[in-house]
N, C-alpha and C positions, 0 to 999 in steps of 0.2 A: 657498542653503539650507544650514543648519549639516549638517553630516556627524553621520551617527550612529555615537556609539564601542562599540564590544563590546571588552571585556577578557577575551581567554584565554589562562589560566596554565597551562603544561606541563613546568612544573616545568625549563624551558629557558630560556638567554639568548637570546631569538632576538628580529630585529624584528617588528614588528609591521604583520602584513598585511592588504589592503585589498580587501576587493573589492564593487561595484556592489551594493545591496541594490533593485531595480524594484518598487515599489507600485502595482497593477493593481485595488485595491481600490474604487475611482472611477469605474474606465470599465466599468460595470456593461452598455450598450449589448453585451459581449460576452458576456453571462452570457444562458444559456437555460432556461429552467423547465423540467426533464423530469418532476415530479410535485411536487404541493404540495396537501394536503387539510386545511383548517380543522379546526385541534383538535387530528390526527392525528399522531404522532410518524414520520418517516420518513427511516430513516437507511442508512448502510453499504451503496452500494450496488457493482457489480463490471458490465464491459460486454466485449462482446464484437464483436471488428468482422469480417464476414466476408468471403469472399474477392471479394465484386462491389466491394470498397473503401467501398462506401457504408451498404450497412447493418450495424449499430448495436443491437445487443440489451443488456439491463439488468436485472439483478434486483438487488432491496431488500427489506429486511422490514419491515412497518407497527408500528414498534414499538425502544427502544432496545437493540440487536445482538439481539433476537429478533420474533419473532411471526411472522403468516402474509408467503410471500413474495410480493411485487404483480413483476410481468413490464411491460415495455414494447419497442417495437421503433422506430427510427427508419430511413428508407430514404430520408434526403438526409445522412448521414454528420454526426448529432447539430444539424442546423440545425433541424429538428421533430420533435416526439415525437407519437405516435400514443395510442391510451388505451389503459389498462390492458386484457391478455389474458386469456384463460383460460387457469388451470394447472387439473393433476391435483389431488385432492383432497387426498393429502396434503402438498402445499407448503404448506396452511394450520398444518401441524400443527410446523413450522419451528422449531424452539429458539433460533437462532444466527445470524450474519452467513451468507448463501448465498454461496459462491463458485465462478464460472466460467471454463472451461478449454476452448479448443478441441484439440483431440490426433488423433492419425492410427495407425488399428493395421498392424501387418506388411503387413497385405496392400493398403494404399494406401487405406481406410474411414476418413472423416472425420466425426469425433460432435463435438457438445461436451458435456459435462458437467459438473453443477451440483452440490457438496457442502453440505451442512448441519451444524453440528456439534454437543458437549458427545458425550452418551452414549446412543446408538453413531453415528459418523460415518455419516449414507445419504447417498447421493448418485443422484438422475436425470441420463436420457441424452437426445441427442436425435439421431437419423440423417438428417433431414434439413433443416441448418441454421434450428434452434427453432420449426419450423413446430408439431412435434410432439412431447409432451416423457413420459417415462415416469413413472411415483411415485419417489417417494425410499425407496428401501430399504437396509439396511444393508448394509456394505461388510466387516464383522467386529467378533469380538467387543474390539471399542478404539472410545474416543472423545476427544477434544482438543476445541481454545478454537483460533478462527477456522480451522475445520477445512480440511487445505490450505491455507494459507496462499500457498503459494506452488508453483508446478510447472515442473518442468525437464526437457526432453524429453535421452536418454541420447545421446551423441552416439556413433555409428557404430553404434545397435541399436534400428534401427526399431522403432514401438511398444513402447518402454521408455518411460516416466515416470518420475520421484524425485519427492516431494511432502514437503517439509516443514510442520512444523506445531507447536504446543505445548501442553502443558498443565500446571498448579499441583497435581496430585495429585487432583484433584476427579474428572475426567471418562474417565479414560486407559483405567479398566475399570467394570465394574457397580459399584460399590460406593468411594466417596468414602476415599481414604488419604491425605487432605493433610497434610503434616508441620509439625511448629513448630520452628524458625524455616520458612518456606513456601521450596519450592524450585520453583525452576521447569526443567522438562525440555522439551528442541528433541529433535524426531520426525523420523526419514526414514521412509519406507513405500514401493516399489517396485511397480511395475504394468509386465509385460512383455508387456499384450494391448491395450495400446491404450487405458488406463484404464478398463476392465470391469472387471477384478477387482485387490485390494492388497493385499498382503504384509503380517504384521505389521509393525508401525514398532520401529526402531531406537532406541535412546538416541544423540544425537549429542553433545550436552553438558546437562549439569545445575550448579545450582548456587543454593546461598542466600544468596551475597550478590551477587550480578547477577543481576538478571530479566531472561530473553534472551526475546522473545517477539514475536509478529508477522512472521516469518522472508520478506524479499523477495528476490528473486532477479534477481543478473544476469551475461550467459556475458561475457566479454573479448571484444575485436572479432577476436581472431585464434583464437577457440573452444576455447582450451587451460584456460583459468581460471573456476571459477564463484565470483561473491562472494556473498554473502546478509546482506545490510541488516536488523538486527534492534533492535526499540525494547527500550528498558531502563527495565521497569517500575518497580524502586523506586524511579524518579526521584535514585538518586544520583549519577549518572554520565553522561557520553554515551550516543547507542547506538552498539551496535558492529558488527564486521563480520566473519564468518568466509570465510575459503577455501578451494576445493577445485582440486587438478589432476587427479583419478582418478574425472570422475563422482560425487561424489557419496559416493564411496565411504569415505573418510575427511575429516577438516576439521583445518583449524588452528585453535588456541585463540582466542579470542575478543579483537578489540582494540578499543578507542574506537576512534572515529569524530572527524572534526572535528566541531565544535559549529553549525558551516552546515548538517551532516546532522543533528543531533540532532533526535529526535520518534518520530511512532506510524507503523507500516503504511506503509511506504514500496512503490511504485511506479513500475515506472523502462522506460522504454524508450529506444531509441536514435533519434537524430535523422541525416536524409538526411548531415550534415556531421560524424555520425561522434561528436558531442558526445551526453553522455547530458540526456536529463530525468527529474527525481525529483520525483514528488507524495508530498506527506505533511501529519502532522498536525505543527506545533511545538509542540512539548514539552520543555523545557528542565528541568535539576534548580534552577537558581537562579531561574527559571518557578515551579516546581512549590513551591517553598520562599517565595516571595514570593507568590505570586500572577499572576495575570494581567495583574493594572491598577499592579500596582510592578515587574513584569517589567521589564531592561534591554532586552529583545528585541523591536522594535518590532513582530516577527509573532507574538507567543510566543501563541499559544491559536486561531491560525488557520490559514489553508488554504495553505500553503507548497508552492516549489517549488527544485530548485538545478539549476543547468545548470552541465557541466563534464565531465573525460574521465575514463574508465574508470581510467586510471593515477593521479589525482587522489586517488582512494580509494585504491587499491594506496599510493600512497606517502603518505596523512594530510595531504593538501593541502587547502586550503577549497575547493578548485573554483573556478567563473568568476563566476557572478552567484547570489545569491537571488535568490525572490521570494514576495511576495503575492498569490497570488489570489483571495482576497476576505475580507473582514471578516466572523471568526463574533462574534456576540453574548453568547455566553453560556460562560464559563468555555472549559474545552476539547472540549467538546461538538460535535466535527465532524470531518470528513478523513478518510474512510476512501478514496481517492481510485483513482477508477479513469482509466488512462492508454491512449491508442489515437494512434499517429502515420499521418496519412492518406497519400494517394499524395502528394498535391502538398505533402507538409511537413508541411502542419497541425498541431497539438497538437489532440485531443478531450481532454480531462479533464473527469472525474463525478464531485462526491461532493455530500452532504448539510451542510448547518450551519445553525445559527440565525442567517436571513440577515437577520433582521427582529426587530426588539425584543417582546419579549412573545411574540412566535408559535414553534410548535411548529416544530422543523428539519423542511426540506424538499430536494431536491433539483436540483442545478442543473449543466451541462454549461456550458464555458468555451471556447474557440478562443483560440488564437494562434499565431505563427508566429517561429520563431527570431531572422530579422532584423528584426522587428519588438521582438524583447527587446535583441537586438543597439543598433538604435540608440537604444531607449530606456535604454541602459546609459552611453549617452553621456553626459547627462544628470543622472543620478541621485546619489541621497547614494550615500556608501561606509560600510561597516562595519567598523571597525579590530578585528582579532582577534589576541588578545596575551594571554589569560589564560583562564583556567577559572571562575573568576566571574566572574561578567561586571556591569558597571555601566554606565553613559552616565557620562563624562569631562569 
């Protein structure tokens, strides 16, 4: 098979590196249907796996990043979905992408909790694992865009939380102050009970010519470092990546990312071998400038993943392999992905996309297991990265 080229320019003499690109777009046999309703638009959803290892909670909103939230629960570790739940009344009343968080307060109480966003952030609770879920009420007077986006438990101060999160001036209080040219601002917001109650949020960076937004989080394997994976809206650039070594507490300026990370809502957890996995959307600027269908990016507008080591990112490395896991249809219309590594390895991944031509996005859960990406790396084309626009060679 010809090798596929990517050109990326950094403005360096350097060679031009190579790594594995796995297309899993094909072996649909591992794709699982967690919700699909004719007509229905159903996207952005987040899961939660709890401590029996096997079951598998998920919420989503009937609707694109809003409308009411539908609930489902799986108890063989995403291999079946069960039907849609009853929620409290006002999950219908939902604005935004719902996201969930399991957390533990001081005194050893384990909830997990669900945020809603735009203006004013509520969020429900549940005490015992989703059986039973409270209304969504607010949290204070602030609101953001994918509210919580991302949360990080404080290391050495049980029931502490950090939650980062963003907004464009729209949503952040009552009343719309978006600027011209539009800036976009990264939130911290602190919870010391266990995520019952939050802190106003912090300004961590702002800026109007990078849109820093969709903030993912992940701690270093030796728990000193926390990085946060964020997409760069105005499609001009990579996305980037900021650091913390005090909690939370302050961050380094913001840097590109390699171009293997670049895209929307990244998701990432750690695999049994120490190697990270990252779901996301690809979104590229020479993507987003072209197109989808004259994209050089053979996954540019689908449901992407990269595997490789935490220091990878630390030092601007492309990591070990991409991949595709599955073919969206329609423009970039998909990947908000949610990621769960089981006891025996597994990968669970959830997200939505238009998995079918014509039909409304729907939602689907995927498996796989590392050395199975492993040897199918053997195999595969390679992506030559050597510049910042990027073409096929």
């Amino acid at each position: 098979m010809r090798a596929l080229i990517i050109l990326l320019c950094l403005n360096l003499n350097i060679t031009a590196k190579e790594i594995p690109y796995i297309d899993l777009a094909k072996e649909t046999d591992r794709q699982v249907i967690v919700d699909k309703e004719k007509g229905q638009y159903l996207g952005h959803p987040t899961t939660a796996l709890l401590s029996d290892g096997k079951t598998v909670l998920c919420v989503y909103p009937k609707g694109h990043g809003k409308g009411p939230i539908v609930y489902k629960r799986s108890n063989d570790a995403g291999k079946t979905w069960g039907k849609r739940l009853q929620t409290p009344t006002s999950w219908a009343s939902s604005k935004e992408v719902p996201t969930l968080f399991q957390v533990t307060d001081k005194e050893g109480n384990d909830r997990i909790i669900m945020f809603s966003g735009l203006y004013p952030i509520r969020m429900a609770y549940s005490n015992d694992e989703g059986k039973n879920w409270s209304e969504l009420k607010s949290i204070g007077e602030f609101g953001g865009i994918v509210a919580m986006g991302t949360m990080i438990s404080v290391k050495g101060k049980p029931g502490h939380y950090r939650a980062l999160f963003h907004d464009d001036g729209r949503f952040i209080s009552n009343k719309s102050n978006r600027e011209t040219p539009v800036k976009f601002t990264l939130y911290s917001s602190l919870s010391v009970d266990g995520g019952m109650t939050w802190e106003k949020p912090e300004t961590i960076y702002a800026s109007t010519k990078i849109h820093l937004c969709e903030p993912g989080s992940i701690r270093s394997p030796d728990g000193k470092q926390i990085a946060v994976l964020l997409r760069e809206n105005s499609r001009r650039e990579n996305s980037y990546v900021i650091f913390s070594e005090n909690e939370g507490e302050s961050w380094t300026e913001p840097r590109e990312l390699p171009i293997t990370l670049t895209g929307d809502r990244h998701t990432a957890k750690y695999l049994p071998d120490g190697r990270l996995f990252i779901s996301f959307r690809c979104r590229t600027a020479i993507g987003s400038k072209l197109g989808v269908s004259k994209s050089p990016i053979p996954y540019e507008g689908d449901w992407a993943a990269w595997i490789g080591k935490y220091q990878n990112i630390v030092n601007g490395n492309p990591g070990q392999y991409v991949i595709r896991i599955a073919d969206n249809k329609k423009g970039w219309d998909t990947t908000y992905p949610a990621v769960e590594v089981l006891e025996n390895g597994t990968i669970l991944t959830t997200t939505y996309g238009h998995w079918q031509e014509g039909e409304q996005p729907y939602i689907i859960s995927v498996r796989l297991k590392a050395n199975e990406i492993d040897q199918l790396a053997q195999k595969s084309p390679k992506l030559s990265i050597k510049s910042d626009t990027m073409h096929l060679e």
